[in-house]
C-alpha beads as a LAMMPS data file, in Angstrom:
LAMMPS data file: protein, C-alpha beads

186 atoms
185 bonds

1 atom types
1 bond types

-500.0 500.0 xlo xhi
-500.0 500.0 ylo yhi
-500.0 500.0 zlo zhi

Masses

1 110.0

Atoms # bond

1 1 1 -311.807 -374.153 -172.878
2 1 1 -308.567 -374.930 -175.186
3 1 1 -307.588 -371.582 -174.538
4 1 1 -307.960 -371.498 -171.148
5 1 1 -305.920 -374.652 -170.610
6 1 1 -303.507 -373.243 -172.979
7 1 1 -303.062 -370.393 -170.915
8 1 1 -303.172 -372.128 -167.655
9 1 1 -299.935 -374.569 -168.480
10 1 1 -298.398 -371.203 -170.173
11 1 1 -298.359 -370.196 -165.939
12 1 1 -297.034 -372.994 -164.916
13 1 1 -293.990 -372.971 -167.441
14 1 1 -293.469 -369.140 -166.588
15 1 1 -293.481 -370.113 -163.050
16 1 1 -290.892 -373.028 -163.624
17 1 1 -288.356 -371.037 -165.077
18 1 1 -289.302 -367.661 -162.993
19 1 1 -288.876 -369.934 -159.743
20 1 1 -286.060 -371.591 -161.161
21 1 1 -284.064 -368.221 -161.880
22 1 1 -285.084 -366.747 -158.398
23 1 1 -283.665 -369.486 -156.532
24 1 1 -280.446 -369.851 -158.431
25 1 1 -280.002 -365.781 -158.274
26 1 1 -279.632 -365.946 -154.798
27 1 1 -276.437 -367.710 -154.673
28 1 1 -274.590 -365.735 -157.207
29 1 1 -273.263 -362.095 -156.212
30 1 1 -273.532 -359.136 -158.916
31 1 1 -274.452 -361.120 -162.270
32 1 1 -277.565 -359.382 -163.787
33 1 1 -277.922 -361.784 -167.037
34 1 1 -281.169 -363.651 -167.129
35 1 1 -279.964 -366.399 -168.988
36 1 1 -280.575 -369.529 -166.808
37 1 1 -277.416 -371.314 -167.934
38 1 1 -275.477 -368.378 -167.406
39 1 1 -276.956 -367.683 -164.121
40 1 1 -275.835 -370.915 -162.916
41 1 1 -272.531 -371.055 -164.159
42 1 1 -272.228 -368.184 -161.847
43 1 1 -273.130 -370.608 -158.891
44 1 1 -269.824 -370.783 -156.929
45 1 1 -269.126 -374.420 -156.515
46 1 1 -269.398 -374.510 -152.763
47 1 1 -272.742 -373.361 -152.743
48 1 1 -273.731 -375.540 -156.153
49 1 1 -275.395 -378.151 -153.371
50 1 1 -277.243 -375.341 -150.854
51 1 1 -278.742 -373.654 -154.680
52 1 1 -279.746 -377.075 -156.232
53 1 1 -281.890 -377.947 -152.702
54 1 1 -283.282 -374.612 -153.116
55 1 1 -284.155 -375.102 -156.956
56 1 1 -285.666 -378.204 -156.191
57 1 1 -287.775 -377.071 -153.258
58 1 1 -288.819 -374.120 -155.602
59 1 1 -289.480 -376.569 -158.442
60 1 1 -291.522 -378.776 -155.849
61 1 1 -293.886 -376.197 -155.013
62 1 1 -295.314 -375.907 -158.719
63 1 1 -295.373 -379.527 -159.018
64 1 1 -297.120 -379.603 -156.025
65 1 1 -299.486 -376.610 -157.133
66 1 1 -300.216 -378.568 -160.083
67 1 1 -300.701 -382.056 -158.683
68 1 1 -303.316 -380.494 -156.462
69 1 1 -305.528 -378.345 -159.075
70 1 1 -305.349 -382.161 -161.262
71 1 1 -306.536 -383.619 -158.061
72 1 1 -308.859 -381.185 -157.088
73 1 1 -310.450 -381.141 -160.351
74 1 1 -310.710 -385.069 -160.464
75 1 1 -312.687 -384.891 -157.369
76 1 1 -314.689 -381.975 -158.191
77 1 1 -315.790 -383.635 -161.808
78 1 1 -318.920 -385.765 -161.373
79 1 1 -320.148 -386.965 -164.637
80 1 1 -323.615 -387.112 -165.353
81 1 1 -324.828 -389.182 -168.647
82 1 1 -327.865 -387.776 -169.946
83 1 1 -328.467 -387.628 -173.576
84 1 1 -329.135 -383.584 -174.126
85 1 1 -327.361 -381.762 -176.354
86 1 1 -326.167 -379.174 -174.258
87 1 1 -324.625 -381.861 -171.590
88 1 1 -322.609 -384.004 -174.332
89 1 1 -321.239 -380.663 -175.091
90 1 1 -320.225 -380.198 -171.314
91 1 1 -319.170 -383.496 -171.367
92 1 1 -316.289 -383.437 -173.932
93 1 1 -314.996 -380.243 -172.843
94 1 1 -314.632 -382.199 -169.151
95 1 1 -313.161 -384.979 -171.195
96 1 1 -310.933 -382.537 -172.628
97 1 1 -310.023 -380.905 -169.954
98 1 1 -309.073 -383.936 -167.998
99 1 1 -306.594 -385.396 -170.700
100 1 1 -304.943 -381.561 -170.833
101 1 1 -304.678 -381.678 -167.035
102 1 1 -303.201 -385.214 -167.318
103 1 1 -301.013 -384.515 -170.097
104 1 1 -299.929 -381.456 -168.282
105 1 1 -297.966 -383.272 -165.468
106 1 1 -295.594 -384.594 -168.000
107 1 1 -295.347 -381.753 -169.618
108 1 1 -294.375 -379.555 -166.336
109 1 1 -292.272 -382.883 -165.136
110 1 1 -290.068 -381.796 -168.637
111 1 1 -290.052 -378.545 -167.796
112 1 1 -288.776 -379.176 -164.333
113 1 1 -286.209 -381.518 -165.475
114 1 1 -284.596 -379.342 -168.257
115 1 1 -284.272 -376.662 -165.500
116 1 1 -282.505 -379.250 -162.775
117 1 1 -280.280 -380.566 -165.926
118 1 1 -279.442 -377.147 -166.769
119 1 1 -278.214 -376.030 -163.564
120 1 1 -276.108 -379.942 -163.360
121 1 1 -274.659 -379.184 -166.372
122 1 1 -273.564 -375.442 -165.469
123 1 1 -273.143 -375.226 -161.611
124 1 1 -269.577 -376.957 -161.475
125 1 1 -271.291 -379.294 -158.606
126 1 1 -268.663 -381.850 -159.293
127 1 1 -265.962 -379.439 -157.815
128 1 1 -267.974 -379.606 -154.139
129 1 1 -266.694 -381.700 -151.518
130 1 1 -267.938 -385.173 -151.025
131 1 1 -270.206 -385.126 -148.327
132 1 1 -272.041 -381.932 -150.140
133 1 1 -272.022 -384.246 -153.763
134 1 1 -273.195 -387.133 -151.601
135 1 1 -276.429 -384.293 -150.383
136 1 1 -277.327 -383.536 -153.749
137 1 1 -277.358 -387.176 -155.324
138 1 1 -279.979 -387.731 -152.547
139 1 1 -281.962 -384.349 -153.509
140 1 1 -281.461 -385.534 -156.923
141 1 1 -283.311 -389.442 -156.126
142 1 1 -286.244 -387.472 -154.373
143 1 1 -287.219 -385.200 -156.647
144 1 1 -287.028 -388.440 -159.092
145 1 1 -289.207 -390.087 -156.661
146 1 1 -291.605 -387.266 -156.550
147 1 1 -291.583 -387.376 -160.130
148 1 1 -292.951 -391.310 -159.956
149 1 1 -295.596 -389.998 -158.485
150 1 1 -296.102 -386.843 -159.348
151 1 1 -296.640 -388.207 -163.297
152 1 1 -295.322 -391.738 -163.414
153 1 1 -291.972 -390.884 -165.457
154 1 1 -288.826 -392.447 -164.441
155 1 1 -286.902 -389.461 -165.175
156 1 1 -284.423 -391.334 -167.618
157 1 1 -283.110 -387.359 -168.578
158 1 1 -282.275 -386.919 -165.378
159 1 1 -281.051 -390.006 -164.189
160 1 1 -278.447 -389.803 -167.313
161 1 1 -277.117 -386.509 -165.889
162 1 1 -277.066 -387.892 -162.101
163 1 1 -274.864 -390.733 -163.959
164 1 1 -272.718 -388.143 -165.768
165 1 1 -271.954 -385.633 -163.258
166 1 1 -270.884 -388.391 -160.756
167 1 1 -268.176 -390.011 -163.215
168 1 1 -267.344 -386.756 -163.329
169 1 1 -267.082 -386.046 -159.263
170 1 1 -265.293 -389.398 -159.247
171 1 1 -262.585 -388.541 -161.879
172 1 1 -262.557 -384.965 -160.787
173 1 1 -261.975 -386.787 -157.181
174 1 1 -259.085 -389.502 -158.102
175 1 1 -257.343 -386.701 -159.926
176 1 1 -257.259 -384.980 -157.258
177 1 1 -255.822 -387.677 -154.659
178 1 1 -253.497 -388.960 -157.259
179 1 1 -251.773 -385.465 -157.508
180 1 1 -251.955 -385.060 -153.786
181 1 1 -250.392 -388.411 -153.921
182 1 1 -248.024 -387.793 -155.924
183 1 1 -246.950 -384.540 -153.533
184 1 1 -246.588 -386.570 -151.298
185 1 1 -244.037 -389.480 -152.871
186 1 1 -242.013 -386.723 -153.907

Bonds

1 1 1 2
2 1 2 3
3 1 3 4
4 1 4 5
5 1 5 6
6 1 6 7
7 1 7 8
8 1 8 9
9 1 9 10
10 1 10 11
11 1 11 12
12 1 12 13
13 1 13 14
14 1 14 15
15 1 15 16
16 1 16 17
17 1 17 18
18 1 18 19
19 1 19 20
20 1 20 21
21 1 21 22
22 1 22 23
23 1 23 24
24 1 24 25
25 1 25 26
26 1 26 27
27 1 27 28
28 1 28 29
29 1 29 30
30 1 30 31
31 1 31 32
32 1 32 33
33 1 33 34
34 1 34 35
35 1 35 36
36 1 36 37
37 1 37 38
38 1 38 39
39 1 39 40
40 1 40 41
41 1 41 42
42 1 42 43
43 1 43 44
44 1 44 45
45 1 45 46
46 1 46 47
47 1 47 48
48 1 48 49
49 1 49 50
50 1 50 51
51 1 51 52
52 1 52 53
53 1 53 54
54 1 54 55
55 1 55 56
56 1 56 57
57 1 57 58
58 1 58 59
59 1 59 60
60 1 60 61
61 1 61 62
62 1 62 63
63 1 63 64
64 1 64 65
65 1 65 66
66 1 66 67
67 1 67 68
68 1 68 69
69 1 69 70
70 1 70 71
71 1 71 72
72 1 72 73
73 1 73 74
74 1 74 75
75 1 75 76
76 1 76 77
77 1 77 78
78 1 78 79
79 1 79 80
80 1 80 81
81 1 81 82
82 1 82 83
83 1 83 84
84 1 84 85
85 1 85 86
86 1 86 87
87 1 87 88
88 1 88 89
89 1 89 90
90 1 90 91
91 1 91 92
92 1 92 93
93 1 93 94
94 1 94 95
95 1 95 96
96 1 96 97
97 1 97 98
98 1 98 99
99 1 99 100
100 1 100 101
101 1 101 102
102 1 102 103
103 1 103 104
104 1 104 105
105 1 105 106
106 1 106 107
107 1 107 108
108 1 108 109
109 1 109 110
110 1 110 111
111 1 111 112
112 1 112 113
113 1 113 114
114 1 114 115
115 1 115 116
116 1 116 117
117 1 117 118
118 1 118 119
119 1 119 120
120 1 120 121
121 1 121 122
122 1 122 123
123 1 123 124
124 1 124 125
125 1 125 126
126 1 126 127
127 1 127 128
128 1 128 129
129 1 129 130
130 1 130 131
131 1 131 132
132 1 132 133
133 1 133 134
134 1 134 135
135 1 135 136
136 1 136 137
137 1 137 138
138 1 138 139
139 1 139 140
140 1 140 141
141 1 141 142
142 1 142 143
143 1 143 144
144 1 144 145
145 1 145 146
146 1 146 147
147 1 147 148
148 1 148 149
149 1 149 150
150 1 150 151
151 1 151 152
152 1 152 153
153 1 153 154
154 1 154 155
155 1 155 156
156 1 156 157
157 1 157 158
158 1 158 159
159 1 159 160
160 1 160 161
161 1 161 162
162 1 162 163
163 1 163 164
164 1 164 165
165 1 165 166
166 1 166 167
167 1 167 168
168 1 168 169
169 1 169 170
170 1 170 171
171 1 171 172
172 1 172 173
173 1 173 174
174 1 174 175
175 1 175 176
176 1 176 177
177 1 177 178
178 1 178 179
179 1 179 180
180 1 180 181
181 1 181 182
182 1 182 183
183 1 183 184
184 1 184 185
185 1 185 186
């Protein structure tokens, strides 16, 4: 049983970061590295917004995936109290399995939120124009919604870098109008 549920969060982290690198490699042209970082600080910063929606909609199928095996197997677990050997046995692997399953949301919530981070961090998304920086701060609040849900975290990681990256678009912004400004008063 440990192994088993060892193994089966083992696929769902491969499948973050495989999903995550297949989404972002579709917006880059010619760069073979499999280094996520790398990969999206190859994201050209007019399609930063289009390759985070994708990465998130990627990312929201295996949370999705995930939320319904925990779900199925809550509804599929009856427990029967008898006092044979055999079925305390069966019952603390269920018991087991259950706080694996529940402890495995969080745990594929991180795993999801390192790889949404990663990409802020890298993809130059503060360079986009505002309406498209305006998109992905609303991407960005529902897959911190879906996170609520999904495993009750209030994605404090995430909301730091949602906070970061737009002081950055707003700097990045002013600079800009200030020097286009300042063109112009010449």
């Amino acid at each position: 049983t440990q192994a088993a549920m060892e193994q089966l969060h083992m696929y769902y982290s491969s499948a973050v970061n495989e999903s995550s690198i297949e989404a972002v490699k579709e917006y880059i042209n010619g760069v073979t590295d499999t280094k996520f970082q790398d990969l999206c600080q190859s994201v050209p910063p007019d399609k930063a917004p289009t390759c985070l929606l994708k990465l998130c909609e990627n990312l929201f199928l295996i949370m999705r995936s995930y939320y319904l095996l925990v779900d199925w197997n809550v509804k599929n677990d009856v427990d029967e109290v008898t006092n044979n050997v055999f079925d305390i046995e069966k019952n603390v692997s269920r018991e087991y399995i259950r706080q694996k399953l529940k402890a495995g949301l969080v745990r594929i919530w991180h795993d999801v939120q390192a790889k949404v981070s990663t990409f802020l961090k890298s993809s130059g998304l503060e360079e986009c124009p505002f309406e498209k920086f305006i998109q992905s701060l609303g991407i960005l609040r529902k897959l911190t919604q879906v996170a609520e849900v999904f495993c009750g975290d209030k994605s404090d990681i995430l909301q730091d870098f949602i906070k970061t990256q737009s002081v950055m678009y707003i700097k990045n912004y002013h600079r800009g109008r200030m020097d286009e400004l300042r063109l112009f008063l010449e």
